[in-house]
C-alpha positions as CSV (number, residue, x, y, z in Angstrom):
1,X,0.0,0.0,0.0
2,X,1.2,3.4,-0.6
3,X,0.3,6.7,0.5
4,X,0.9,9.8,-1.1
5,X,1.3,13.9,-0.4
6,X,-1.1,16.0,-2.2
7,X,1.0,16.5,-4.8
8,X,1.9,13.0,-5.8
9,X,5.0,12.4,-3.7
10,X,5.0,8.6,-2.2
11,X,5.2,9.2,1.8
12,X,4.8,5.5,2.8
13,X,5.0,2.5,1.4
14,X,3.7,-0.8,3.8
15,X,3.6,-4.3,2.9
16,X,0.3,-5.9,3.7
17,X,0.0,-9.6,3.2
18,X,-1.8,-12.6,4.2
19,X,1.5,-14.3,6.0
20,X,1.7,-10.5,7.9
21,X,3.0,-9.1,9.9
22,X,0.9,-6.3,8.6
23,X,-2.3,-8.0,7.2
24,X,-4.2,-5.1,6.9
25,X,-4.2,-1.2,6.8
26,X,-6.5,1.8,7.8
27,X,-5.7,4.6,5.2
28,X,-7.4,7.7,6.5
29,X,-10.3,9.7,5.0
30,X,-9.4,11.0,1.9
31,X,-5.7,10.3,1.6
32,X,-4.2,9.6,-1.9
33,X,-3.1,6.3,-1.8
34,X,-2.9,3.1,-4.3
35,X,-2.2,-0.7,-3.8
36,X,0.9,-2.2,-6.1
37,X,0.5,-6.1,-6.0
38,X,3.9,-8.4,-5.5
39,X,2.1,-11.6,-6.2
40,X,-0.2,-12.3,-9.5
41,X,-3.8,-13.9,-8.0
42,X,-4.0,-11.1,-5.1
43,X,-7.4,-10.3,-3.7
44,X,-8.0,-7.1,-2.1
45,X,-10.7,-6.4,0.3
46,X,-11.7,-2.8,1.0
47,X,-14.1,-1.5,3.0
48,X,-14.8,2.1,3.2
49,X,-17.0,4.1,5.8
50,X,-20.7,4.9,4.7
51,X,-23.0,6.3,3.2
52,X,-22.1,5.0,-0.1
53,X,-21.6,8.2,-2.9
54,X,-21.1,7.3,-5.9
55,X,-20.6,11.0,-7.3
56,X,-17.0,10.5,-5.1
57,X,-16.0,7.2,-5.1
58,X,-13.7,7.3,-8.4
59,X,-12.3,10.5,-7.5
60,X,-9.0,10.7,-9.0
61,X,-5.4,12.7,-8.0
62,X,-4.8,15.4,-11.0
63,X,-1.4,13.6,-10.8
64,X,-2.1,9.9,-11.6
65,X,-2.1,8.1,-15.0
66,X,-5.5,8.2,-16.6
67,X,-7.8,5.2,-15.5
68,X,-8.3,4.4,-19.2
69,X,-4.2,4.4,-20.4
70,X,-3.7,0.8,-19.7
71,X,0.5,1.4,-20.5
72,X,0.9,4.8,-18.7
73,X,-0.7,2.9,-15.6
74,X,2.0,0.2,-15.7
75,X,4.8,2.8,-16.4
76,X,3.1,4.3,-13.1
77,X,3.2,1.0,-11.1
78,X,6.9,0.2,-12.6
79,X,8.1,3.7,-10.9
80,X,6.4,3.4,-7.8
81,X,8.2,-0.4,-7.3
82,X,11.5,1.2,-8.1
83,X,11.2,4.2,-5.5
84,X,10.6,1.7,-2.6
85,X,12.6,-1.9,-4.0
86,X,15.6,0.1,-2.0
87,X,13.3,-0.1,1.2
88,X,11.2,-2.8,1.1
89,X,13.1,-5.5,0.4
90,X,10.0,-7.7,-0.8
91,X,9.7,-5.2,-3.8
92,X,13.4,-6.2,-4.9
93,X,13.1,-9.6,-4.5
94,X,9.9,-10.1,-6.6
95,X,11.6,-7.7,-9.1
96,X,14.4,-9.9,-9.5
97,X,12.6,-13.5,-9.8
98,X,10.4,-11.3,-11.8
99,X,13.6,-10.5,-13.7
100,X,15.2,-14.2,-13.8
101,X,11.7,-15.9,-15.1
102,X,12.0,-13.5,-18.2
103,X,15.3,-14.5,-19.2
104,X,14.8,-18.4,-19.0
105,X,11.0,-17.4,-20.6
């Protein structure tokens, strides 16, 4: 999970999974924030405070790749795993199996 300043800047990074330590987060009311997966088959569940609006809920950060530009979001989740792979070591090791299975592939 990362969390970011209002104007885009990554200020956390934490690494939620189901084998913890952390196995969940509580990201606060209205922070910018985005998941990057390290495994393939992850399931999310998020549960957000009601009532339900739907004119808010896909509110977007002027800063982020456009929901609909498939290879600027990837170029966007590439980025964000190189800015923390020097800090959560998780993020470099995925990268470099990651890395290995496209050589032998």
């Amino acid at each position: 999970m990362v969390r970011f300043s209002e104007d885009g800047a990554p200020i956390e990074g934490i690494v939620v999974g189901a084998d913890g330590p952390v196995r969940g987060v509580e990201v606060p009311a209205g922070a910018w924030h985005c998941l990057v997966s390290l495994e393939s088959n992850t399931v999310l569940f998020e549960v957000k405070e009601g009532p339900y609006d739907a004119a808010t809920d896909k509110r977007f950060a002027r800063w982020s790749p456009p929901e609909e530009d498939r290879e600027a979001g990837l170029a966007y989740m590439a980025q964000l795993r190189a800015h923390f792979a020097s800090v959560i070591p998780e993020i470099a090791a995925r990268d470099l199996i990651e890395a290995e299975e496209d050589d032998i592939c």
